[in-house]
C-alpha positions in Angstrom: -94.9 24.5 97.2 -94.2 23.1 101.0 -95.6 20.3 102.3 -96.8 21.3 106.1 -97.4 17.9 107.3 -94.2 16.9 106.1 -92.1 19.8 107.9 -91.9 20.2 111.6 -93.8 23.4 113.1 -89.6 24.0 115.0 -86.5 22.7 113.0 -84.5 20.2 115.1 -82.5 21.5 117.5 -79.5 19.3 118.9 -78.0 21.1 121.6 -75.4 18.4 122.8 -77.0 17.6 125.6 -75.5 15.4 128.6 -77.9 12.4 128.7 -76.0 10.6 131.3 -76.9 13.1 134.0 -80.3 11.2 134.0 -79.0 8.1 134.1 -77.1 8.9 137.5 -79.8 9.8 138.8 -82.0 7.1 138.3 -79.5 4.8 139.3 -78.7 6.4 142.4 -82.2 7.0 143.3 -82.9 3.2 142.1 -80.1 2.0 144.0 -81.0 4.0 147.1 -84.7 3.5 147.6 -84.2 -0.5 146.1 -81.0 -1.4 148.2 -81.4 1.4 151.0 -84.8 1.5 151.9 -86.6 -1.7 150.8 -83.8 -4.0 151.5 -81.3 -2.5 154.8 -84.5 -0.8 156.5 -86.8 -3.7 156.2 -83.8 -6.4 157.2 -83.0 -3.8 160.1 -86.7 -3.4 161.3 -86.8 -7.3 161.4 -84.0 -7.8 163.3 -84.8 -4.9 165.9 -87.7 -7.5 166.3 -85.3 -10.8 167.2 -86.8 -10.6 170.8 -90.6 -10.7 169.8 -92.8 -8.5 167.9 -93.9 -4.9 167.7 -96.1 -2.8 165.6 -94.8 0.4 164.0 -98.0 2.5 163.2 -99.7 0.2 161.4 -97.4 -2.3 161.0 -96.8 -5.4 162.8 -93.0 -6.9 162.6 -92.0 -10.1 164.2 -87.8 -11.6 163.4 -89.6 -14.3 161.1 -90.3 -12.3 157.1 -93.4 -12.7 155.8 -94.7 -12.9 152.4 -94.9 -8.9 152.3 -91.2 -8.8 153.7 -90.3 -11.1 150.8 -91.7 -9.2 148.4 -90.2 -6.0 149.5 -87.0 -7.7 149.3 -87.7 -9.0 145.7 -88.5 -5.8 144.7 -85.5 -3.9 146.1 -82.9 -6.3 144.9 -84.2 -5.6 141.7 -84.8 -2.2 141.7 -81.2 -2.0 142.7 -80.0 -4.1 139.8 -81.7 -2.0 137.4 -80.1 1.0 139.3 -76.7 -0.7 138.8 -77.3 -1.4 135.0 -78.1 2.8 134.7 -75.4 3.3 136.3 -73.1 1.2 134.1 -75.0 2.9 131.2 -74.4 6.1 132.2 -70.4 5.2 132.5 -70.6 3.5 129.2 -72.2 6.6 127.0 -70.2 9.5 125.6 -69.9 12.3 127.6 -72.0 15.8 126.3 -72.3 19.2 127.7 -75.2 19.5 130.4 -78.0 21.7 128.9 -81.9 22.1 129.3 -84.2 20.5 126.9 -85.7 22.3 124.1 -85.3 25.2 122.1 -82.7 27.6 123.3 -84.4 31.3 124.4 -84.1 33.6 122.8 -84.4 32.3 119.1 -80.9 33.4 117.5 -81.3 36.2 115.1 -82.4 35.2 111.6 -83.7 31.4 112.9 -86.7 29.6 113.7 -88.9 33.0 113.2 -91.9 32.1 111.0 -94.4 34.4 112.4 -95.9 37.0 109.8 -97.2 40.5 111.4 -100.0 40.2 108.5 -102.5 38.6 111.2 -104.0 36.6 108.6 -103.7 33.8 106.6 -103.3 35.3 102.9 -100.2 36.1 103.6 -99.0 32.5 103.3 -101.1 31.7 100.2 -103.9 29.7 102.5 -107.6 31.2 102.3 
């Protein structure tokens, strides 16, 4: 007699996957939008605004950073750091073949296939 709550509905499948892939990606995107965006474009935008002040849509920049400036910097530097620390992660971890999660499809002959064509439940000994 099986236990079903105790077997899993697919066996485990470890393909070998390359984890690190996500990890370069995070840190790059971490370190670009942290570093890039929040840090160089809002330091640039300021300093285009040494002379005096001028509004960009919505927003109003002066050469002096104010409290939301400061926080976008806070935010970026550390956005950046995490995207450093992925980055060193991903250097650090063992190197696996690039595949998609899940399952390969189609199910290899003679695996994984527990359907019955019986279309009912007798079949497996459950009323």
């Amino acid at each position: 007699m099986t236990d079903l709550q105790e077997t899993p509905a697919v066996p485990p499948v470890d393909e070998g996957a390359d984890e690190r892939l996500g990890y370069f990606v995070a840190g790059g995107a971490l370190i670009v939008f942290g570093w890039g965006v929040a840090v160089g474009l809002n330091l640039l935008l300021h300093a285009a605004a040494a002379g005096g002040s001028y509004s960009l849509w919505t927003i109003h920049l002066s050469s002096t950073l104010g409290s939301y400036a400061k926080a976008t910097l806070a935010f970026g530097t550390v956005s950046g750091i995490v995207g450093v620390v992925l980055l060193a992660l991903a250097r650090g971890s063992p190197k696996g073949r690039f595949v998609l999660p899940g399952a390969p499809y189609p199910w290899p002959v003679g695996e994984a296939t527990t359907e019955t064509t019986s279309g009912g439940t007798a079949a497996s000994g459950h009323p």
